[in-house]
N, C-alpha and C positions, 0 to 999 in steps of 0.2 A: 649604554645607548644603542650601539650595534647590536645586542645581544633582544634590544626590546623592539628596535625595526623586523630583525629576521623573523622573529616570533611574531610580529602581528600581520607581515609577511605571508605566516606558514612553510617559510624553509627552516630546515637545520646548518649548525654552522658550517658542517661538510660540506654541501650542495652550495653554499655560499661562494665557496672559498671557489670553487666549481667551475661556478658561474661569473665569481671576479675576472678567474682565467679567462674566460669566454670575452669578456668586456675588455680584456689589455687594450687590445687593439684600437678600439675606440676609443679606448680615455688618453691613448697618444696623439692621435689625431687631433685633439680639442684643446689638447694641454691643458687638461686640467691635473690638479694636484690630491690627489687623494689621500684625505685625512683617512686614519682609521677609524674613528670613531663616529662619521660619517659614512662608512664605508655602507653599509646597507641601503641608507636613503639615495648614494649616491647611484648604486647598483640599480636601484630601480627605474630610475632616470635612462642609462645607459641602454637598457635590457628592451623600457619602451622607444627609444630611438630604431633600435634593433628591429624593433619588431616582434617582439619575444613577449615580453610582459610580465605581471605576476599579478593576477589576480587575485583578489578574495578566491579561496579554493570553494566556497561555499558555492560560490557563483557560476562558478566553469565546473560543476559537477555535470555529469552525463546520464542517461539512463543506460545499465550496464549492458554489453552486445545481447541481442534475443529481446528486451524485453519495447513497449510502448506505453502510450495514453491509449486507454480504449476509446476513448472519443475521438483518436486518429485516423481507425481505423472501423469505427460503427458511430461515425454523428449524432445518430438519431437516439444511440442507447441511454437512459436517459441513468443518473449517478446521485448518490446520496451518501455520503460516505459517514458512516454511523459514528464512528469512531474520534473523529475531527470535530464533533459535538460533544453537548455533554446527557445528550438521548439515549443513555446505551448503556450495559448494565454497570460498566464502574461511576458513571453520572460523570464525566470530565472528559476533556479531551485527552488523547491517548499519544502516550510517546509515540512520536515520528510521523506524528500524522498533522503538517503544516499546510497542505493542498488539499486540496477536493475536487484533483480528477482521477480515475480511478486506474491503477497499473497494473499488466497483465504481462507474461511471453508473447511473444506474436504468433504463437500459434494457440491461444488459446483466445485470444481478441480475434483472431480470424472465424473461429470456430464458433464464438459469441456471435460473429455476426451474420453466418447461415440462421443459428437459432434465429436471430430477431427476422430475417429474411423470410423466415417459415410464418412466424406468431404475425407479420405486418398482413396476412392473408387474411386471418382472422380478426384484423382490428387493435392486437394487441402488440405487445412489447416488454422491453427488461428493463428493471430498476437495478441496477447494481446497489450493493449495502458494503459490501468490502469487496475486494480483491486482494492484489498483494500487498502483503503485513510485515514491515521490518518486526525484525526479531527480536528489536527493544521494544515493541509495542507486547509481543509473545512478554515479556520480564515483566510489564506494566503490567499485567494480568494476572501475574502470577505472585507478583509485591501485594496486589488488592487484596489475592482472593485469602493472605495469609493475614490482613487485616479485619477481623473480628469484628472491630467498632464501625468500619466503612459498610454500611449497610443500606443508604438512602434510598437506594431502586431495588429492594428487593420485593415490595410490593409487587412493581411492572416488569420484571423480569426474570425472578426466582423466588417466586412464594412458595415453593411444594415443595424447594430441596435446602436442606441447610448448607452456607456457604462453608463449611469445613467439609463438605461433601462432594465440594464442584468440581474436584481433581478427580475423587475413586471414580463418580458417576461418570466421567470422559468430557465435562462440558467446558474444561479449561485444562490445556498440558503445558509442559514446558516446551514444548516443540509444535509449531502448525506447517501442516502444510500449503496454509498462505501464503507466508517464507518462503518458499519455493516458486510461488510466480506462477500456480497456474491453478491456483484453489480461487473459486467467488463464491460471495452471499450473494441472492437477489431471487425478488420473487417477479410476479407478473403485475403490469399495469394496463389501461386503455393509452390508445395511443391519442384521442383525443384529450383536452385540457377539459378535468381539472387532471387528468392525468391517474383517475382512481385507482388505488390499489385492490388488486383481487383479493376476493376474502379466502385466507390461506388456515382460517381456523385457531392461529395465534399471530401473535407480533413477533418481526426477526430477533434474535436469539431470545427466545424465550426458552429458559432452561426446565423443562418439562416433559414428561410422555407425548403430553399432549402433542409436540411440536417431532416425534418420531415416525416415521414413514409407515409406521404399522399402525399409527393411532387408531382411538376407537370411539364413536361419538361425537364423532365430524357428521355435519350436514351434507346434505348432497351435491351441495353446489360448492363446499369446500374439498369433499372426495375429486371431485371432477376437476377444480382448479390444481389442485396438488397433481392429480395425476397429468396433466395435460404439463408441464412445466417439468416434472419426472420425466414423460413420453419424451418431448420436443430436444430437452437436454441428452438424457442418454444417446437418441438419433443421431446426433451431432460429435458422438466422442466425450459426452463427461458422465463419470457415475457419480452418484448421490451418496451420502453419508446416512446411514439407518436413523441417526437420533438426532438429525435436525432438516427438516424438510428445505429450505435455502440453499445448501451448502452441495456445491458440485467442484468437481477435482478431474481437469483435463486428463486422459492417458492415450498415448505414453506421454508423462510430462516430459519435457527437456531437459529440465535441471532436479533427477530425484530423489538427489543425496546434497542435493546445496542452499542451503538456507541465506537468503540474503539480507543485510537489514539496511539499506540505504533509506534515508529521510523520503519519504512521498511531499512531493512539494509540485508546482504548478511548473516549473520555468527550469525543467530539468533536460539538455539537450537530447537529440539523440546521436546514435554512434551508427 
């Protein structure tokens, strides 16, 4: 019984034993008798007298130092998070992706939010599509793309390349630098409703030439929206990735050798 409290808890029996210590003093004062086999439920009783607590650890999760909500820190930016859907090329929603506001470093949410400061001159603004990507969702991608049979969006999102190809060609690694906290997808939109998307010449990851910064056989008004969203981003400190026009990567990042994979959830405090 002790052993299935502490466990649903989230402590170990060490920390228990710990934290009993910590509690003597109060459970003299009450007199009360402590069973062992209560000893957990009774711990928790104690701990909230205290003032201490133990929550659901799910719940008192934090966002880690450096990072935020970009809607904390750019309101207006408007968020779509592809991944949390089942719109997007696995067709499901994506490990770790149980929220849908979009998570950045603070300095590259800062940096986000000159760009939108520039584009609000013109009428327009940023649709984020991802930001930062735990590194279980990086495995989700990579479980898919060794799945042969899982093919249902290959129409709308990799007709021209075969999926046993989508590693060599670079369109899925075991590594992103989303992980890192300072990579976004997002193209341009109007800032009034219905909120249109600029025609960018494909749909967000479309795993194709077509969707590469050198493409050829774009229109003129999709050359000119590409480059305008290239121009305004690089201005600001982020470069663009050659073989997919969305994709920009704050420098210097913060964190350039650490990959993090905390759950993206709504109600995550900060530090």
């Amino acid at each position: 019984m002790t052993q299935y409290l502490v466990r649903s808890a989230g402590w170990r029996l060490d920390e228990l034993d710990d934290l009993v210590a910590r509690a003597e003093g109060l459970r003299a004062r009450i007199k009360i008798h402590v069973c062992c086999q209560w000893r957990g439920l009774l711990l928790c009783f104690l701990l909230s007298c205290l003032g201490i607590g133990m929550t659901d650890s799910a719940h008192s999760q934090s966002l880690p130092m450096g990072f935020v909500y970009v809607d904390q820190v750019v309101p207006e930016l408007r968020t779509e998070l592809r991944y949390r859907l089942a719109d997007n090329f696995v067709g499901a929603n994506v490990n770790g992706y149980s929220g849908k506001r979009a998570i950045l470093t603070r300095q590259a949410a800062l940096a986000l939010g000159l760009v939108q400061a520039e584009l609000r001159t013109q009428g327009l603004g940023l649709l984020i599509f991802d930001a930062y990507r735990p590194q279980r969702a990086v495995d989700h991608f990579a479980r898919w793309a060794k799945d042969l049979s899982a093919d249902d969006m290959k129409q709308r999102y990799y007709p021209e390349v075969e999926k046993t190809e989508l590693f060599s060609q670079g369109y899925i690694a075991a590594r992103s630098g989303h992980s890192r906290g300072s990579t976004v997808d997002l193209t341009l939109v109007s800032l009034s409703p219905p909120f249109q998307h600029l025609d960018m010449g494909t749909v967000f990851d479309f795993f194709s030439p077509r969707s590469w910064l050198g493409a050829t056989g774009l229109t003129a008004t999709q050359e000119q929206n590409r480059a305008l969203l290239q121009r305004t981003m690089k201005k600001y400190g982020f470069t663009p990735y050659s073989k997919e026009w969305w994709h920009f990567t704050l420098h210097p990042e913060p964190f350039p050798d650490t990959y993090f994979d905390f759950e993206i959830r709504d109600d995550l405090g900060a530090q």
